[in-house]
C-alpha positions in Angstrom: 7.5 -33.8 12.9 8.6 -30.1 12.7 5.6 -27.6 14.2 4.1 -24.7 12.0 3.9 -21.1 13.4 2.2 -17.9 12.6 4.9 -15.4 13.9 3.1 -11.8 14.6 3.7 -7.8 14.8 3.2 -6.2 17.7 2.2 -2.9 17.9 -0.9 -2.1 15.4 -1.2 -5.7 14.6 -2.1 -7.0 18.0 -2.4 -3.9 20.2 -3.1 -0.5 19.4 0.4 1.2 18.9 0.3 4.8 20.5 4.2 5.4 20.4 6.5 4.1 22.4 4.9 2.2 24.8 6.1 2.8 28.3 3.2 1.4 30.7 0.9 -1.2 31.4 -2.3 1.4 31.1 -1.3 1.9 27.6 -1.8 -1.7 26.8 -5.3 -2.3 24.5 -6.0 -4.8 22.1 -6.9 -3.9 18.7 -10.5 -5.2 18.2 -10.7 -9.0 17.0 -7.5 -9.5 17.1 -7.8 -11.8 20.1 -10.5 -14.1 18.5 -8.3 -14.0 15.1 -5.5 -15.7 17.4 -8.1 -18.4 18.8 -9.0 -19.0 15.2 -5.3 -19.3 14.2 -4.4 -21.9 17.0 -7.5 -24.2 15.9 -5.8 -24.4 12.4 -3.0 -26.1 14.1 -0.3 -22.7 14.4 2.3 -21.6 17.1 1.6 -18.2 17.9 4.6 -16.1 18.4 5.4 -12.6 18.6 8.7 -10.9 17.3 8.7 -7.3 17.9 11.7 -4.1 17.6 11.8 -2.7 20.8 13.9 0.1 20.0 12.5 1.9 23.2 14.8 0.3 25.3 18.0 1.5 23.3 16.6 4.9 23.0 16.5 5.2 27.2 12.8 5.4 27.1 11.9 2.4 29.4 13.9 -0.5 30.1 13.5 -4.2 29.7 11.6 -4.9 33.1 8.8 -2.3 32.0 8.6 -4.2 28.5 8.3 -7.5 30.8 5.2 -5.5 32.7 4.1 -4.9 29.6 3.7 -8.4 27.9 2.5 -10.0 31.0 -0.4 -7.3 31.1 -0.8 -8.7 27.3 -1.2 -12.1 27.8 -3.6 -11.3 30.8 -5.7 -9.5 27.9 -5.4 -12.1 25.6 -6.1 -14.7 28.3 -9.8 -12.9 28.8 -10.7 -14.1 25.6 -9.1 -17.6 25.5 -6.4 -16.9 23.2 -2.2 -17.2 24.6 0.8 -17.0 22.9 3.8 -19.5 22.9 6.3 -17.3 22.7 8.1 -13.4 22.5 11.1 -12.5 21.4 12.0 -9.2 20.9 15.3 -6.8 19.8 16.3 -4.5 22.2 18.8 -3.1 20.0 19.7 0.1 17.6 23.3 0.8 16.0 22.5 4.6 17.1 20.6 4.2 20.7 21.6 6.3 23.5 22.1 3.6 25.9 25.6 2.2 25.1 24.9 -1.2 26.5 22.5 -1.4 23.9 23.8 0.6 21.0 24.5 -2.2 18.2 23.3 -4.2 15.3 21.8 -7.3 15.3 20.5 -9.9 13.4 17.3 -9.9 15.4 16.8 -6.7 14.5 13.7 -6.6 11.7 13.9 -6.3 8.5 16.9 -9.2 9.5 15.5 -12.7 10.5 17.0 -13.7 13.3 14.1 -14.0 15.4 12.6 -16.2 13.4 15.2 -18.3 13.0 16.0 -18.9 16.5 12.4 -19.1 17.4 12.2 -22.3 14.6 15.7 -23.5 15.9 14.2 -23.7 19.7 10.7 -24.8 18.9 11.7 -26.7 16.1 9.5 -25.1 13.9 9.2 -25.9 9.5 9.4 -22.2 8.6 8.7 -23.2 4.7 4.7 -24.1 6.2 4.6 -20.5 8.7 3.0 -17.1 8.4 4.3 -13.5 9.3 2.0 -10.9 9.9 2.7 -7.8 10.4 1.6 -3.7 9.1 4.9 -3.3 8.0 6.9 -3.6 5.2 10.2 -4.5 7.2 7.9 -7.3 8.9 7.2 -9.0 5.5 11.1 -8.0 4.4 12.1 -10.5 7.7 8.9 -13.1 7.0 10.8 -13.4 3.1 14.3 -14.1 4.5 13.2 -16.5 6.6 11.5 -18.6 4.3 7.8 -17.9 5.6 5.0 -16.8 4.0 3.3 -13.4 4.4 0.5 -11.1 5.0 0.9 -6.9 5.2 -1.6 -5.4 7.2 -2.4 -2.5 4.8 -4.9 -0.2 7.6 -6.4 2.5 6.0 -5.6 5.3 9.1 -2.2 3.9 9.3 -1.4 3.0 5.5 2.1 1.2 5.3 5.3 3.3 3.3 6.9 1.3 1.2 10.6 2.3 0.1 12.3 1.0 -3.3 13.6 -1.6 -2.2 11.2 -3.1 0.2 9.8 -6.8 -1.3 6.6 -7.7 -1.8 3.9 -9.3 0.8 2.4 -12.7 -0.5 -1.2 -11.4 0.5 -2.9 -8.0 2.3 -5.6 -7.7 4.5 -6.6 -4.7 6.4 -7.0 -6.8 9.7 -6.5 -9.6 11.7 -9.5 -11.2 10.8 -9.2 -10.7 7.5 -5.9 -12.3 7.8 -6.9 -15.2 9.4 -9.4 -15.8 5.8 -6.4 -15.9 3.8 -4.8 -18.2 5.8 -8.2 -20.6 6.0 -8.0 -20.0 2.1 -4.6 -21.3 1.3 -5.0 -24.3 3.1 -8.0 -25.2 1.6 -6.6 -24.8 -1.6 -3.4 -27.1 -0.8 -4.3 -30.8 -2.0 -4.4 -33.3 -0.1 -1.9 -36.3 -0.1 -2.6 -38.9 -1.6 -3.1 -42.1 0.4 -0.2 -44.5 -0.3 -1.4 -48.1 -2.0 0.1 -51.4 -0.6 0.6 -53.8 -3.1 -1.2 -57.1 -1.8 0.2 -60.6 -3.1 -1.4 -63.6 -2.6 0.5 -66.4 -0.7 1.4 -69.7 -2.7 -0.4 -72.4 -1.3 2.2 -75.8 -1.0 2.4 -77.9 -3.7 0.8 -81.3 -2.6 1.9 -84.1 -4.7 -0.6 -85.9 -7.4 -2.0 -88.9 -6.3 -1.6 -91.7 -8.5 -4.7 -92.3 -10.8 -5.6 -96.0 -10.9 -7.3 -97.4 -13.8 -11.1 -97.6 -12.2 -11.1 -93.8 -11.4 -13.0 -92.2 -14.1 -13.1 -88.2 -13.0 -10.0 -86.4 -12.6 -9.3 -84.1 -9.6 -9.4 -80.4 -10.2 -6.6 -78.1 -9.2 -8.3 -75.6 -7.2 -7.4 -71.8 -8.3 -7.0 -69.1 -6.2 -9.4 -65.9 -7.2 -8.2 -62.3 -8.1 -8.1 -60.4 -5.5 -9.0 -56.3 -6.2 -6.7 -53.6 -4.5 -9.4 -51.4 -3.2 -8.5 -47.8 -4.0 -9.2 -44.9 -1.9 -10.5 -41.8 -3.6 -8.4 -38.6 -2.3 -11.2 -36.4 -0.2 -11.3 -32.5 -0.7 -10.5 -31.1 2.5 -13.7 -30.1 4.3 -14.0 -26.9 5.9 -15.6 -26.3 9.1 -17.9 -23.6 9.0 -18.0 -22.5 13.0 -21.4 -21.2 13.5 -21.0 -17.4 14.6 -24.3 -15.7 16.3 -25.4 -12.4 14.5 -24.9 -10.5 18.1 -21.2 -11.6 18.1 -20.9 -10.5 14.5 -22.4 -6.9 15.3 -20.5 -6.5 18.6 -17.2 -7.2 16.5 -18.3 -4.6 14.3 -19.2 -2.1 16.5 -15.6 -2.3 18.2 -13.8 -2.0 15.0 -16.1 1.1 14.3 -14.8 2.5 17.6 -11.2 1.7 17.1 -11.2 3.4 13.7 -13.1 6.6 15.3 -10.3 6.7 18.5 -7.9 6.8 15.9 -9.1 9.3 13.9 -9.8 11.8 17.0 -6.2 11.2 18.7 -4.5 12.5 15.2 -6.7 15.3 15.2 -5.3 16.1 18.3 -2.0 16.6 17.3 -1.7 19.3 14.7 1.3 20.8 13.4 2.8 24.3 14.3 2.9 26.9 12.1 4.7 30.3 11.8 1.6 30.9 9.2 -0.7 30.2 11.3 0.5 32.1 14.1 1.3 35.1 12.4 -2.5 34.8 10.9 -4.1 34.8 14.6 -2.2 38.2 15.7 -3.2 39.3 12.4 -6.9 38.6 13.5 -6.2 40.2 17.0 -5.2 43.2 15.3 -8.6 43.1 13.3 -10.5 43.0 16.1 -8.3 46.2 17.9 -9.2 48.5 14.6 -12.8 47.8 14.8 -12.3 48.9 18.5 -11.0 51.9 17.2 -12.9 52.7 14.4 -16.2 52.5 16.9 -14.6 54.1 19.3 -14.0 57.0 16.7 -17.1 57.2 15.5 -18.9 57.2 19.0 -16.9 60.3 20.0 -18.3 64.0 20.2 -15.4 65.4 18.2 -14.8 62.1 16.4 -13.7 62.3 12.5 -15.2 60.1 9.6 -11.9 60.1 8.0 -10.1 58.5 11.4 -13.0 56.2 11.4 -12.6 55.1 7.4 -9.2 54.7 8.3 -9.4 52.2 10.6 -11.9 50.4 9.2 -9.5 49.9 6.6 -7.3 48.5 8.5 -9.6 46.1 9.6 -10.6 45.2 6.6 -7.0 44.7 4.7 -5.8 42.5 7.8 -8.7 40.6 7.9 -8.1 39.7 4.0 -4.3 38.8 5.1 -5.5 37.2 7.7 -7.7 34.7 5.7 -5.3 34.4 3.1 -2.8 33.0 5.3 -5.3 30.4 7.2 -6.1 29.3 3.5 -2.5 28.7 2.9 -2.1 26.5 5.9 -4.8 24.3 5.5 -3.9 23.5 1.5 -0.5 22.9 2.9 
């Protein structure tokens, strides 16, 4: 009987996604993301990871680095009892500046081909499997395999969707939220019903009827063979297994989720754009602070002049007005 998978994202769907990754120390799981995978492999589910690595066509690591790095993921994942079964991954990009590596292909997401290889070799029904990913070319390649899917919709990373992109089957903003609408939409498929084996009574043999002499007064009765019910079985509603989780658990989840979202939010404050604006607006403010000079320089002065001292406080005062004007145009930029 063919296996069922739940075929994952990478980068901001297992592990926090910081670029190009190029290094083992850059290697962190997203928070509950390894639990979501132990709760996905008790429903029964393959785990496997398909992934663009266009890194490697770009000349910014090669494919024994990308090995380093999903060996130090599985030791991660291993620390909290959850493995995968599988990676596959697409070195490839039609424009990459390594020529051995400059192609299309077919593994290349939004294309399937990862998926269908990875069901060919594990013989896996894709019709019953998952793809999760916070992308919309990861739910493009989870439709044209024939898999259902879930669009991790972040709200510091917020998926863009072009025209043409399809739509995800469900959205969740994490893995564990995820792994509820997956527990969901098996509890809502109905069970088969049990099949009923007709159950026919054997014929007994036919004995021949003795002769009835003239003396015998009572007749022999044919004995008859009862009806026999078909029991039926009642189709069960699948029972869900509510997994007892302590309250500490549930607030150290939380508290590492609050973390993540914080770390995000500082490293893209880090990073802010450059601006001839705001560049121009800081020598502006330099220049400010050089007419005050003068101006109190002026006015300290034995043979100093209030005019030369108005003047500069002028200045001052009309570049400190561009000045600000030109901050306040970069920040409603």
């Amino acid at each position: 009987m063919p296996d069922k998978a739940i075929f994952l994202d990478r980068d901001d769907t297992i592990i926090e996604d910081t670029g190009y990754i190029n290094s083992v120390e850059q290697v962190k799981l997203i928070p509950a993301a390894a639990q979501a995978l132990v709760e996905l492999r008790k429903l029964g589910y393959k785990l496997i990871v398909v992934s663009n690595q266009s890194g490697i066509a770009r000349g910014l690591f090669t494919e024994q680095t990308l090995s380093q790095i999903h060996e130090r993921l599985k030791q991660l994942l291993a620390e909290h009892n959850a493995y995968l079964d599988r990676i596959y991954y697409c070195p490839y990009l039609p424009d990459g500046a390594v020529g051995k590596y400059r192609k299309d292909s077919d593994w290349r997401k939004p294309k399937p081909g990862m998926l269908l290889a990875a069901a060919k070799e594990m013989k896996i029904n894709l019709a019953d499997s998952w793809m999760i990913g916070n992308s919309y070319i990861d739910v493009a390649a989870g439709k044209a395999a024939g898999c259902r899917t879930i669009l991790i919709k972040s709200n510091i990373k917020p998926p863009v969707k072009n025209q043409d992109d399809p739509d995800p089957d469900f959205e969740a903003i994490n893995m564990r939220e995820a792994v509820n609408v997956v527990k969901r939409e098996i509890a809502r498929k109905p069970a088969p019903l049990p099949q009923l084996h007709m159950i026919q009574a054997e014929t007994p043999p036919q004995q021949a009827e003795p002769q009835i002499k003239p003396e015998q007064v009572q007749q022999e009765e044919k004995p008859q063979m009862p009806n026999e019910e078909i029991p039926t079985e009642q189709p069960q509603e699948p029972k869900t297994v509510n997994q007892p989780v302590s309250e500490q658990s549930k607030t150290e989840q939380l508290l590492e989720e609050i973390k993540f979202i914080l770390k995000s939010q500082r490293r893209s404050e880090q990073f802010t754009e450059f601006s001839a604006m705001k560049l121009f607006a800081g020598v502006l403010q330099v220049l400010v602070m050089f007419c005050l000079v003068v101006a109190i320089w002026y006015r300290l002065s034995p043979a100093g002049k209030d005019n030369a001292v108005f003047t500069a406080l002028g200045f001052a005062i009309t570049l400190q007005l561009i000045a600000l004007t030109l901050y306040i145009m970069h920040k409603d930029r």
